[in-house]
Every structure is written in C-alpha cells, then in structure tokens.
C-alpha positions, 0 to 999 in steps of 0.5 A: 792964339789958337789952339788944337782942340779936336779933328772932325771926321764925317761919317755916314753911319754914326754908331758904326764908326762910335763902334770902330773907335772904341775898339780901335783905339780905345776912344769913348764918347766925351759928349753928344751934341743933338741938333735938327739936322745933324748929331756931333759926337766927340769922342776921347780918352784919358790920354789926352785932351785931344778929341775926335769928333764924328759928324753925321751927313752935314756940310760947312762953309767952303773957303775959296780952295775948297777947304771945308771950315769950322769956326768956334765960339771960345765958350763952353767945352772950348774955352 
C-alpha cells in the first residue's frame, strides 16, 4: 500500500522560499539532498511525519495528462 510521505513544490529561489516556511508556519529543514543539477530540501516540523519538499529549476517525468510524476525507491528515509 502506498503511503503519503511528502508534497513537492518547485521554486525558483530555493533559500527564499526555506526563509518563507519557516516563518509561515514553522517549518525547518528535515534534510538536503545536493545533486549535479538540482538541491532537494525537505522541510518538517515535529507536528507531524509529513514533509514539504522544495525542488529547484528541475523537470520529472510527464504522464500522458500532463501530471508531472515522481516514483520512490522504498529505501532510506522512505521506507
């Protein structure tokens, strides 16, 4: 069964929007992940197991709707 472990928002200033959460509501950075093209940045608080990720100028896979789609491994954080 799948489960709901994060939303993924893409922004395009990446220390801005980090800024914005935490002030908004109180999110802090859970995890940064430093790729060649791209930084992924999970914010959470201790609400809840639920994280917000942020995404810099970076592009999934479409399906044929249109829906941008990410598929995860279950390994790591996301098990």
């Amino acid at each position: 069964m799948a489960k709901l472990i994060h939303s993924m928002i893409r922004v395009l200033d990446l220390e801005r929007s980090i800024s914005f959460c935490r002030r908004a509501v109180d999110l802090e950075i859970a995890d940064r992940a430093e790729f060649d093209s791209v930084t992924l940045v999970y914010l959470r608080n201790d609400e809840s197991d639920f994280e917000l990720e942020l995404l810099g100028r970076y592009f999934f896979l479409s399906d044929p709707d249109g829906y941008r789609v990410e598929v995860l491994e279950r390994a790591g954080r996301f098990v």
